[in-house]
Backbone as CSV, one residue per row, in Angstrom:
resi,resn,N_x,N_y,N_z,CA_x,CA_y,CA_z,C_x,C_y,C_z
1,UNK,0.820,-1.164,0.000,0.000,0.000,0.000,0.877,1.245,0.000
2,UNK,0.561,2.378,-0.584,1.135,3.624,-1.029,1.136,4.378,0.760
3,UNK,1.910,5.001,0.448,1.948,6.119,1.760,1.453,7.283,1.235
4,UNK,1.856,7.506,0.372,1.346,8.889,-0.859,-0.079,9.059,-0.990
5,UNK,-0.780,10.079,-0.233,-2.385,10.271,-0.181,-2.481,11.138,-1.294
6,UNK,-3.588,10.869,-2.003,-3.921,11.525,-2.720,-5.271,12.610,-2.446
7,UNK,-5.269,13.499,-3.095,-6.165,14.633,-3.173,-7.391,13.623,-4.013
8,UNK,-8.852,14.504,-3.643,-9.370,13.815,-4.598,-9.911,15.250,-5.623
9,UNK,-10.610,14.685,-6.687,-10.122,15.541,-7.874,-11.641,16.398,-7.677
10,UNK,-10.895,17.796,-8.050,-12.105,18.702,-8.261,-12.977,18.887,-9.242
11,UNK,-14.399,19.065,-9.158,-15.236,19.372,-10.877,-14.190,20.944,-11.295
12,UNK,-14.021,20.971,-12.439,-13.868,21.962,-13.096,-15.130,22.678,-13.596
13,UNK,-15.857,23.533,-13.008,-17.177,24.028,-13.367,-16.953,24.946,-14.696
14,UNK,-16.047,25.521,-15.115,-15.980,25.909,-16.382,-15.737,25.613,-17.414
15,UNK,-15.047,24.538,-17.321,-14.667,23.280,-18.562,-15.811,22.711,-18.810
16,UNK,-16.819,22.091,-17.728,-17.539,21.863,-17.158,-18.963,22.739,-18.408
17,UNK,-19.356,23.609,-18.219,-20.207,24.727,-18.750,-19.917,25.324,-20.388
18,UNK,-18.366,24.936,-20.301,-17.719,25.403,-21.890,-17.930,24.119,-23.086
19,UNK,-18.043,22.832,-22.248,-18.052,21.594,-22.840,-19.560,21.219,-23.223
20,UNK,-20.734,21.511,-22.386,-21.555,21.696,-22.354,-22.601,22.999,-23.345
21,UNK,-21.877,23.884,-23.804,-22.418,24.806,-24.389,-22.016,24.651,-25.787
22,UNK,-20.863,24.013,-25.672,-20.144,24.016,-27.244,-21.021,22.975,-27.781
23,UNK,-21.042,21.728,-27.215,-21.647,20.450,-27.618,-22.827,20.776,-28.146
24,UNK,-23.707,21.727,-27.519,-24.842,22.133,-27.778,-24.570,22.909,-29.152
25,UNK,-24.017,23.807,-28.782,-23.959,24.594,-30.279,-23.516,23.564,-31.376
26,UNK,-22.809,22.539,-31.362,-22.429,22.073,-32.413,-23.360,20.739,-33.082
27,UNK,-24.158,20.128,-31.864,-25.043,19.351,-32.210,-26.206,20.091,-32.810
28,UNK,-26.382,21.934,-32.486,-27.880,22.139,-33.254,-27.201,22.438,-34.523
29,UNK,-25.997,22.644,-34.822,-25.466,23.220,-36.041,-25.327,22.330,-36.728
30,UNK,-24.601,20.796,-36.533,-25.044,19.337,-37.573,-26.195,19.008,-37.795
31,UNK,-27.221,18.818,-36.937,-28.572,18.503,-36.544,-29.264,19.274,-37.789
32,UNK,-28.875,20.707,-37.798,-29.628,21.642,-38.367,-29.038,21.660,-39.820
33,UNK,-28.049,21.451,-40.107,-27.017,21.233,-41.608,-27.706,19.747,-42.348
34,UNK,-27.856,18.968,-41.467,-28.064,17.642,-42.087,-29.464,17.551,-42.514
35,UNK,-30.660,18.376,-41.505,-31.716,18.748,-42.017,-32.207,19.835,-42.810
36,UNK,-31.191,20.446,-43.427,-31.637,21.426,-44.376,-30.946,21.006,-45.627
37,UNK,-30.595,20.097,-45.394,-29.737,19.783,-46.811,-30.604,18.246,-47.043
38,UNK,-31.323,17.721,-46.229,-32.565,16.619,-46.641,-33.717,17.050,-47.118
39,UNK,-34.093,18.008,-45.933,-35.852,17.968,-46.085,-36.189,19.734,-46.755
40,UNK,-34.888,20.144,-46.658,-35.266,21.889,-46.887,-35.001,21.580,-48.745
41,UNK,-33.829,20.136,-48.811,-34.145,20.391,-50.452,-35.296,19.658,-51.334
42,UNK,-36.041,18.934,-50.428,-37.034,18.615,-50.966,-38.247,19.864,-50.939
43,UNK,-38.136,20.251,-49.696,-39.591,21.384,-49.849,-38.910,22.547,-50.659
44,UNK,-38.461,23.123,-50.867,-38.017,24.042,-52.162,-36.986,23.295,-53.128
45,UNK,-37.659,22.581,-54.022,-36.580,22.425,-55.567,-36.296,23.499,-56.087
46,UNK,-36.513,24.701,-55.865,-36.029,25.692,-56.447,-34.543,26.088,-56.500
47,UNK,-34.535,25.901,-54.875,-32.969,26.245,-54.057,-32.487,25.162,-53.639
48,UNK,-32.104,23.922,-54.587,-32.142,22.600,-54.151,-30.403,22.444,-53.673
49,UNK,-29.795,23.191,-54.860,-28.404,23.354,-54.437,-28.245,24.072,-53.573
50,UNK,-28.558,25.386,-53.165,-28.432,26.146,-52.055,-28.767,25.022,-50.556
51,UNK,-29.460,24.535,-50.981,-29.950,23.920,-49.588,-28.808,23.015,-49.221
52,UNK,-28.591,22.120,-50.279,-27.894,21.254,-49.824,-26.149,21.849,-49.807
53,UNK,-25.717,22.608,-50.150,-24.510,23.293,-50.014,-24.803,23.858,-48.556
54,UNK,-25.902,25.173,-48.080,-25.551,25.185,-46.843,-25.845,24.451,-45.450
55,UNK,-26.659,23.085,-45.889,-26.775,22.071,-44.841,-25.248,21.376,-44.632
56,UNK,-24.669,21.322,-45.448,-23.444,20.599,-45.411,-22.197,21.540,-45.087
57,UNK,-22.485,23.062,-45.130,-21.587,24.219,-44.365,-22.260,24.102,-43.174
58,UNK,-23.563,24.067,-43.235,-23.916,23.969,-41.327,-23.070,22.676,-40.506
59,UNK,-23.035,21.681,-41.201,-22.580,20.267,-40.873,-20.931,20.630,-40.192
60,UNK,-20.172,21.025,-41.102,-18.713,21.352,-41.402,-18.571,22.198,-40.485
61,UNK,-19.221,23.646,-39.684,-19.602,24.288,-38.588,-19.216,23.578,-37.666
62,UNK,-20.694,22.887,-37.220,-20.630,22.275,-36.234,-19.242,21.237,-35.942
63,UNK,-19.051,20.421,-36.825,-17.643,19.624,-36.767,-16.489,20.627,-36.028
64,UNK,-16.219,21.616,-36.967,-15.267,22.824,-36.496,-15.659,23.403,-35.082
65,UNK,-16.915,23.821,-34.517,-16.706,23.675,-33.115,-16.634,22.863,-32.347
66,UNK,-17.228,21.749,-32.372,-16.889,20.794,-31.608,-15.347,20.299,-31.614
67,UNK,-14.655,19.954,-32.489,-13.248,19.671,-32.526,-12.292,20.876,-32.160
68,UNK,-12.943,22.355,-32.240,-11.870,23.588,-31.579,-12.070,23.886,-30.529
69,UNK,-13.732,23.665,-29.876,-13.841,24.043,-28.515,-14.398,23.054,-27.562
70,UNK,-14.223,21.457,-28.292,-14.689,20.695,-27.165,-13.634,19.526,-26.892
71,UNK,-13.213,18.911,-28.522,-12.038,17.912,-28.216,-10.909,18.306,-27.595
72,UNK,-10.572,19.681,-28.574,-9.148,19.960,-27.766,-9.147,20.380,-26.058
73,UNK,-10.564,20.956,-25.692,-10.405,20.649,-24.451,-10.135,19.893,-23.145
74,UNK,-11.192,18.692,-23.633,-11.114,17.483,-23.029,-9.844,16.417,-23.614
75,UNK,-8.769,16.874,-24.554,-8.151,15.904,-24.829,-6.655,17.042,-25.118
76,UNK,-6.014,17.551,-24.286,-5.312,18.760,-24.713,-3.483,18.165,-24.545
77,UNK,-3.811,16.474,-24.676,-2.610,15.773,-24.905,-2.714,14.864,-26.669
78,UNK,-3.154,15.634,-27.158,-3.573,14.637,-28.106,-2.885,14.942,-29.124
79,UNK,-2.518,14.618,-30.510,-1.389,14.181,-31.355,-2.239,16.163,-32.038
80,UNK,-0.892,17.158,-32.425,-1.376,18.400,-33.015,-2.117,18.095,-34.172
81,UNK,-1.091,17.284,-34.932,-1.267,16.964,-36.187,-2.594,16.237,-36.844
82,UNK,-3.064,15.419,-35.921,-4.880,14.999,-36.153,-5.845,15.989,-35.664
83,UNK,-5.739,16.772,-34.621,-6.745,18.518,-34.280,-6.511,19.369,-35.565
84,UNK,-5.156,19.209,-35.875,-5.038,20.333,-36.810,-6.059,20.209,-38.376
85,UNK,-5.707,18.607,-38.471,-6.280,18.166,-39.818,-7.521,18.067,-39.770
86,UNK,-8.079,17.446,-38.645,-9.370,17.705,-38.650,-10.147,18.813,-38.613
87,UNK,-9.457,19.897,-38.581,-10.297,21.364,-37.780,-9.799,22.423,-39.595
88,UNK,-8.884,21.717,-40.207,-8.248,22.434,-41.346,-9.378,22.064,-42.496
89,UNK,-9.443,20.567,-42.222,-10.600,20.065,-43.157,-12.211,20.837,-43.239
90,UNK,-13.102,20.573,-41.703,-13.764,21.634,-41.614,-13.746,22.928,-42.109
91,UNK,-12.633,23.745,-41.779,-12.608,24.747,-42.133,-12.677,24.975,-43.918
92,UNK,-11.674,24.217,-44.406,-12.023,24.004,-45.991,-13.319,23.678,-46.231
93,UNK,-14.090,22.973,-45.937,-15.385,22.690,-46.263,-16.458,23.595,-46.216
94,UNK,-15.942,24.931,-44.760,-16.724,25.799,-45.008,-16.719,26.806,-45.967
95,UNK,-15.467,27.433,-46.009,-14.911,28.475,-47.183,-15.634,27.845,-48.264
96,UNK,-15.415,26.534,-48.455,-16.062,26.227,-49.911,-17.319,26.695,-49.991
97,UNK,-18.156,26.177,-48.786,-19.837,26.287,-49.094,-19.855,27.861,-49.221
98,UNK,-18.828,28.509,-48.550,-19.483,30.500,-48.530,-19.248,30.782,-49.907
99,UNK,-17.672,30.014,-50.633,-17.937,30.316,-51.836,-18.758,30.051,-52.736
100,UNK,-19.046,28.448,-52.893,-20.263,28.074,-53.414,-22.090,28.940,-53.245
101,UNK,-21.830,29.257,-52.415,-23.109,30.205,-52.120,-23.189,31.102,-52.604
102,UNK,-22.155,32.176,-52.320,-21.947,33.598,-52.858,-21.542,33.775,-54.527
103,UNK,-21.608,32.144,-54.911,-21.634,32.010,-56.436,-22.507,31.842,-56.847
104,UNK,-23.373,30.947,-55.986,-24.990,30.757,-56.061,-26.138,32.374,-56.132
105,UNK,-25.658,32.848,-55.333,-26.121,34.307,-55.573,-25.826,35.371,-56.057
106,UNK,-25.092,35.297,-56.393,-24.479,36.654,-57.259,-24.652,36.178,-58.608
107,UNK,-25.148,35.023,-59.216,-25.192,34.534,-60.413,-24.195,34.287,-61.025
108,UNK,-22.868,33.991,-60.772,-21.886,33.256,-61.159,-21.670,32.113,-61.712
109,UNK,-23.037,31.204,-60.905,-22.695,29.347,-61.182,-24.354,29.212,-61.143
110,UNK,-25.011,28.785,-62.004,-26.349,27.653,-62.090,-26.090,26.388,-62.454
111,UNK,-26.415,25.906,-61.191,-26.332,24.131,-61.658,-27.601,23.807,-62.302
């Protein structure tokens, strides 16, 4: 048996509240990407590409917060090089959809 007592471990109430708020934001932001790019392109065929371009920037969002403000929190030993790629990827995915959009509207691109 150890002689060495240990402390026992404290809640972190702000990690705690930050982990909790992000999760939220990022689950209504997939939640909400994945359903506007299903059911928003069926009820308007008009904006069928719009829909489904920014359900899948909402998607790519949410990914990007959750992996900048929830993994790296809870995991702030973890390899740079897989946070980085994963959070670089997101981020590419969004730029695309703003461009894709702002091509979509300005009349640049009709699919």
């Amino acid at each position: 048996m150890s002689s060495v007592a240990t402390k026992p471990l404290r809640a972190n109430h702000r990690l705690i509240v930050r982990v909790v708020l992000a999760t939220s934001w990022a689950l209504v932001m997939g939640i909400g990407g994945v359903w506007a790019a299903v059911e928003w392109s069926v009820r308007f065929p008009d904006s069928r590409t719009a829909c489904i371009v920014g359900g899948l920037m909402s998607l790519a969002i949410g990914e990007l917060v959750f992996a900048a403000l929830v993994a790296d929190r809870l995991f702030p030993r973890a390899n740079p090089w897989i946070s980085w790629t994963v959070q670089g990827l997101a981020g590419l995915a969004m730029c695309a959809g703003v461009i894709i959009l702002a091509m979509l509207g300005g009349g640049l691109w009709t699919p």
